[in-house]
C-alpha positions in Angstrom: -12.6 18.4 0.7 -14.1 18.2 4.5 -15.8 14.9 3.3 -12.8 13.4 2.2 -11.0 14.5 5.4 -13.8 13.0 7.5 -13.6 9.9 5.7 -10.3 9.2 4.5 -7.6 7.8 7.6 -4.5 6.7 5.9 -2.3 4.6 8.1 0.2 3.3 5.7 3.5 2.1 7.1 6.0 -0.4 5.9 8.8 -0.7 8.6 11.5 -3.0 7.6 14.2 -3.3 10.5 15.4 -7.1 9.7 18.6 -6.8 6.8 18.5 -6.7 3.0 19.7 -10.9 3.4 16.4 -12.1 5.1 14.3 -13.3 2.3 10.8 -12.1 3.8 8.3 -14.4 0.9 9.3 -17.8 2.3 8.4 -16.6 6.1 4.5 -17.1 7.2 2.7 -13.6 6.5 -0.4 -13.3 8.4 -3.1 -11.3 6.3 -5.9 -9.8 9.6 -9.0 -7.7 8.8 -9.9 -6.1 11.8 -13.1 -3.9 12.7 -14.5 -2.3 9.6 -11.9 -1.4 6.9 -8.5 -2.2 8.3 -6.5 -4.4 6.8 -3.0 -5.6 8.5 -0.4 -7.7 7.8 2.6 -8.1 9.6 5.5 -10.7 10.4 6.6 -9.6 14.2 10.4 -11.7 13.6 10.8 -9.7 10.6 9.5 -6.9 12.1 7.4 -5.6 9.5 4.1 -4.0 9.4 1.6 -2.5 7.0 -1.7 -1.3 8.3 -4.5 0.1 5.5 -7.2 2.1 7.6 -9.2 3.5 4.5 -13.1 3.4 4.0 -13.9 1.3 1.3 -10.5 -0.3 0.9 -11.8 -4.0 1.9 -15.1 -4.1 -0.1 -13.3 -2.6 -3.2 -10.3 -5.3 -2.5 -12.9 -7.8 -2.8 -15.1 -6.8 -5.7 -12.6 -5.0 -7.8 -9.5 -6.0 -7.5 -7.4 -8.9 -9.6 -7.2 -12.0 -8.2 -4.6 -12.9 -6.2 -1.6 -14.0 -8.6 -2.9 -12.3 -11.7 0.0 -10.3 -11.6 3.7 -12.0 -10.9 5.4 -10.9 -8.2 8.2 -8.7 -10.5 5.1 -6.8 -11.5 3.8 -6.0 -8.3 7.4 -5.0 -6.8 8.0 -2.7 -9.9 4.6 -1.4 -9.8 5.0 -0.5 -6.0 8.7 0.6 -5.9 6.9 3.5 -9.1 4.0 4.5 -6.7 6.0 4.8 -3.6 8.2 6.7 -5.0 5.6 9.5 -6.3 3.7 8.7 -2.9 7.1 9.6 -1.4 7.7 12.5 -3.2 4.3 14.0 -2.7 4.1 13.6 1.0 7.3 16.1 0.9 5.6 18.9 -0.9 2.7 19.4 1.6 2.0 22.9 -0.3 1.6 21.0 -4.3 -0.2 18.2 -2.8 -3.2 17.5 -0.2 -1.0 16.9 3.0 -4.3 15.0 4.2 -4.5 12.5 1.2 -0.3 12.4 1.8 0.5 12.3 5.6 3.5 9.8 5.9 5.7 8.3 4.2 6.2 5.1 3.2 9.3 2.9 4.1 9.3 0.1 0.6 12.5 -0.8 -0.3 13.6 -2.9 -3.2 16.5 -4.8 -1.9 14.1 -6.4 0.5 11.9 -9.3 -0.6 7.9 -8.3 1.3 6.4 -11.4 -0.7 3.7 -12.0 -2.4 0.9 -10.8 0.0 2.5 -7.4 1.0 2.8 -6.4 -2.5 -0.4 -7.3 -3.5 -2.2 -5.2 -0.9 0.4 -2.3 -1.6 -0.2 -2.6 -4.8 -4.2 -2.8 -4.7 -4.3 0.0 -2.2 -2.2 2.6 -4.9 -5.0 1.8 -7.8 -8.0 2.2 -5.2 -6.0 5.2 -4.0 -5.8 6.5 -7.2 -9.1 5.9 -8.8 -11.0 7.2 -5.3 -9.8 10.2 -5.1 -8.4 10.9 -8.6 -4.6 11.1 -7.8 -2.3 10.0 -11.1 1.0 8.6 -8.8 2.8 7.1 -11.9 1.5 5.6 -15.3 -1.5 4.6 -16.7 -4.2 3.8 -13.8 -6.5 0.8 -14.2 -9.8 1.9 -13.7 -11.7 -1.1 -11.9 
């Protein structure tokens, strides 16, 4: 339990101030990997952010994980609305689940279009989530 607390940092936010309207997939989403395994993406105008600080995270994305358009977009969106929701759920029951694998919540909501990229990374972070530390958040769990 220590180890995983010494090695897991979870920094997972979605923040999504711009309206339900804006149509998020056609803007230009800039994908960053910054020192060691952090992986940002964010669209400043839109002001939207999602940060992944997790050890492991990048090498796994790269080894393990589908390629990039394996799954259609509808897929991903459905996949992620699913996991957030548990994700969601679990961060509010700090005494059922480990408040340190759950610390925040996540802000993903359906009526607004993230793209492609965003749900992709979302959606690759819940499996290696999942399969790392051998949380079920919804459904059956590909185990890459």
């Amino acid at each position: 339990m220590k180890k995983g607390i010494s090695i897991l940092i979870v920094l997972f936010t979605i923040i999504a101030c711009s309206t339900a309207s804006k149509n998020i997939a056609s803007t230009d989403v800039a994908a960053n990997k910054k020192g060691g395994d952090t992986v940002r993406i964010a669209n400043d105008s839109l002001e939207y952010e999602v940060i992944i600080i997790d050890n492991g995270f990048t090498n796994w994305l790269a080894s393990r994980a589908y390629p990039r358009n394996y799954h259609s977009l509808q897929y991903l969106e459905n996949k992620n609305y699913l996991y957030v929701t548990e994700w969601n759920n679990r961060v509010l029951q700090p005494q059922r689940y480990n408040p340190n694998l759950y610390e925040m919540s996540i802000d993903y909501r359906p009526d607004i279009h993230y793209g492609y990229e965003v749900n992709y990374l979302i959606y690759n972070y819940m499996i290696y989530f999942q399969n790392t530390y051998k949380q079920k958040l919804w459904g059956n769990v590909p185990s890459r």
